[in-house]
N, C-alpha and C positions, 0 to 999 in steps of 0.2 A: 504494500500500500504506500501510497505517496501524499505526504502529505504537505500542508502548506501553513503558514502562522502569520494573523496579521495585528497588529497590534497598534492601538490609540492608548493615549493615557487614561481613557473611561475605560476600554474593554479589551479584550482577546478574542479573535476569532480563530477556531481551529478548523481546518478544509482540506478534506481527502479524498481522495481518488483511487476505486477498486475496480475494476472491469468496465470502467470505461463511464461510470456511474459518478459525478460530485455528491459529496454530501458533507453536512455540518455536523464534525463532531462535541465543536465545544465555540462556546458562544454566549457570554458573560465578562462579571469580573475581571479586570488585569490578572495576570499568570506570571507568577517569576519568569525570569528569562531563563532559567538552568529548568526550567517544566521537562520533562522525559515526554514528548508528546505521543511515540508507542504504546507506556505505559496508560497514559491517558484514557487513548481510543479503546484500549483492551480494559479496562477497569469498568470507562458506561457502556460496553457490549454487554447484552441482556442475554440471558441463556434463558434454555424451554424448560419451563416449570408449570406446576400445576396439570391443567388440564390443558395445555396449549400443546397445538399438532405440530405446527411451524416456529421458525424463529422469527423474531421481528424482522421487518426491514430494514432498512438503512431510510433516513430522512432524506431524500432527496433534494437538493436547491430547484428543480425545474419537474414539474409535473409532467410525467409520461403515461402515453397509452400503451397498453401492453396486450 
């Protein structure tokens, strides 16, 4: 995955790229600059629990038909 970091003095945004798909991983608060942004992305990945068949998707930035 590839990812991207953009940063104001308000906020951080984090912005990756997996198959060809963008999405926003992180998108708030300023982020130290030493942030491990792999760690990041793998810590808000949501795994299947409960009674869920699938894994979540990924947030997409641009709405697609599928």
């Amino acid at each position: 995955m590839r990812l991207w970091r953009i940063d104001t003095p308000a906020q951080t945004m984090v912005l990756g790229s997996d198959d060809g798909m963008a999405c926003c991983h992180y998108w708030g608060a300023p982020l130290p600059g030493d942030t491990d942004l792999d760690a990041l992305v793998a810590a808000a990945a949501g795994g299947i629990t409960g009674g869920m068949l699938d894994a979540l998707p990924p947030l997409a930035l641009v709405p697609e038909a599928r």
